[in-house]
C-alpha angles and dihedrals in degrees: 000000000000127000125281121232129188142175122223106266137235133157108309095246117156100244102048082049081057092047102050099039097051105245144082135293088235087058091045085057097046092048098050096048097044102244124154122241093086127094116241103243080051095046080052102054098041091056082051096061093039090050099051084045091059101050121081112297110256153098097238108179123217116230112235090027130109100236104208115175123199132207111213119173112258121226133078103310112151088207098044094055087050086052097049079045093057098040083058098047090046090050087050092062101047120083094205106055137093104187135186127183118201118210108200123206095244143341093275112139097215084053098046076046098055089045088052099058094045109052119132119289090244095057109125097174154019139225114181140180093192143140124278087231127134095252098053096045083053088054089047106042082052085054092048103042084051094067097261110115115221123204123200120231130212090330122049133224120225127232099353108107109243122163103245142334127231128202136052136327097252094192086067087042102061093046093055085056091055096045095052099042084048088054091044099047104089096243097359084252121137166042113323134176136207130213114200128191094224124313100226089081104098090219095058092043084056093041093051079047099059090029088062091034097058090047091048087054105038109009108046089161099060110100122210100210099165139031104195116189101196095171091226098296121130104206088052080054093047091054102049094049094050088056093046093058088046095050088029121062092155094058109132105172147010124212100192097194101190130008125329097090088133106058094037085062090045089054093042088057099047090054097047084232096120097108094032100063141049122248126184132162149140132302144016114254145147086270106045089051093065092046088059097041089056089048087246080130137042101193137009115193098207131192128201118264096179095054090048101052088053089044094054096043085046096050100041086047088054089047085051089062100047095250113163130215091042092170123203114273105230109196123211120248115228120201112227125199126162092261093058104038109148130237102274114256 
């Protein structure tokens, strides 16, 4: 008998399949009318969120089983949407575990707070990619004081008491990023931006951190111009990138530090500016491989969804049980250019 994982259900229209699984509406369609032009581990978790949106809404506990919920971002990241497939994979294969994962609508902290106070009664414990806001430690702190253990994912939350955090060290992140921007600038010499997701993640401020530390060290010459908080959207990426190239002629190179790659590369494209100017960003993902393959991007510093998923069903198990000394789970941080792309998973 293997574990059982589900995903908070709504009407199965096709754009709210698109939203909670992490793609577009044009990939949902393909998907559901069997049409090619999808990979296979991405066919497959589309008809898994069109599948749990079709069944009885619900949230319906097995008895005998750990229910553990989990809280992802909603929107189109790419990331986001590996991470919700492998949490799914990794709950198929235990035989102990009852998961849900909870796609919000969004990466607003009144919203991850309200989720939080009103998970189901057999929840027994919490995995979170949140803010580090005031509102969302509250929610937490109450979870916690309550007896349900609560783990942070990819980004960590600051003075609350989980049990354990899983995913890189972003520190070290953001000054791979640096270092490898400041190799790849002729010179490195010049004006570069940086896109971030949304700074109130805890992760992307310490990314931005080591990204302007390193330069500070090694790369004096390379000048920061422009801090763009995008909040994981693509189009608002897309149009502040667009702006920069316009202002900016001497604009040498973009670390997007969260989401957005899309519409960096769109804005890239339009301006004839792909091959010109160094990109670099975060995670490996149908998207970005194609953005290195066509040369859109120079670097992707990747970290591993699969290991984190069995990582934070693992942990928050072992929390369950009592067991004491659950270290962090650090997870390496693999450079990615288009000669080294890995075998898809």
């Amino acid at each position: 008998m293997t574990g059982k994982c589900h995903v908070v259900k709504s009407r199965p229209k096709v754009d709210e399949i698109a939203r909670m699984a992490g793609v577009s509406k044009a990939t949902v369609d393909r998907v559901l009318n069997n049409r090619p032009g999808v990979q296979e581990h991405t066919r497959a978790h589309v008809m898994a969120i069109a599948a749990s949106l079709a069944e009885t809404p619900g949230e319906v506990s097995n008895p005998g089983k750990i229910g553990l919920d989990f809280i992802l971002p909603g929107g189109t990241n790419p990331f986001i949407a590996d991470l919700a497939l492998h949490l799914e994979r990794q709950a198929a294969v235990r035989p102990d575990v009852d998961v849900i994962i909870h796609r919000l609508n969004g990466i607003e902290p009144e919203e991850i707070a309200e989720k939080l106070t009103s998970l189901r009664p057999s929840c027994k414990g919490v995995g979170l990619i949140g803010l580090d806001s005031p509102a969302v430690r509250e929610a937490l702190r109450q979870r916690i004081a309550a007896g349900v253990p609560v783990l942070t994912l990819v980004s960590d939350i600051s003075h609350v008491g989980r049990v354990s955090y899983v995913g890189i060290d972003n520190r070290a992140a953001g000054r791979l990023a640096g270092y490898l921007i400041g190799r790849f600038v002729p010179g490195a010499r010049g004006k570069i931006a940086l896109i971030a997701g949304a700074l109130a993640y805890r992760g992307h401020e310490e990314r931005e951190m080591g990204f302007r530390h390193v330069l500070d060290e090694r790369f004096p010459l390379l000048e920061i111009i422009a801090v763009r908080e995008v909040k994981e959207n693509p189009e608002r990426a897309y149009s502040e990138v667009r702006t920069l190239l316009a202002e900016e002629p001497e604009l040498v190179a973009i670390y997007c530090i969260g989401a957005g790659h899309a519409g960096i590369a769109r804005a890239l494209k339009e301006a004839g500016r792909e091959k010109s100017l160094i990109f670099v960003g975060h995670d490996l993902t149908d998207d970005t491989r194609q953005y290195l393959l066509s040369g859109v991007m120079d670097a992707v510093i990747d970290q591993n969804a699969g290991v984190e998923a069995r990582e934070a069903i693992d942990r928050l198990v072992r929390a369950t049980r009592n067991e004491t000394s659950i270290s962090a789970a650090t997870i390496r941080i693999q450079s990615v250019f288009s000669e080294n792309i890995p075998a898809d998973a």
